[in-house]
N, C-alpha and C positions, 0 to 999 in steps of 0.2 A: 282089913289092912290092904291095900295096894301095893303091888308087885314096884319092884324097881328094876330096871336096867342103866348098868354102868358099864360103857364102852371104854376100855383102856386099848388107846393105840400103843406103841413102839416102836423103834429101830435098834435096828446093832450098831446105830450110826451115831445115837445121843451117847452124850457123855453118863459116866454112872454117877452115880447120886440125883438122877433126875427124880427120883420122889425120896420124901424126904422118910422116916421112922414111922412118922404120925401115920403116914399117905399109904405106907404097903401096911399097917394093922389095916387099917381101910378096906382096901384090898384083899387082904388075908383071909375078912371076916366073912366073906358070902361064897360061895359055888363060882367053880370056876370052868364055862361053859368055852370050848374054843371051836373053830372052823377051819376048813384049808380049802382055797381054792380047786375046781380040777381041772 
């Protein structure tokens, strides 16, 4: 099986409902790996 990566960008600036039900189970369904600048 090969690996996937799925890059979700944001802002605090979009309106909400930018993904829709279908879009955050999506989302939901795998590891959620983040980063922070330093």
């Amino acid at each position: 099986m090969s690996a996937r990566i799925v890059l979700l960008v944001t802002s605090p600036r979009l309106p909400a409902g930018l993904l829709t039900a279908a879009a955050w189970d999506v989302v939901r369904s795998a590891p959620v790996l983040t980063g922070a600048e330093s």
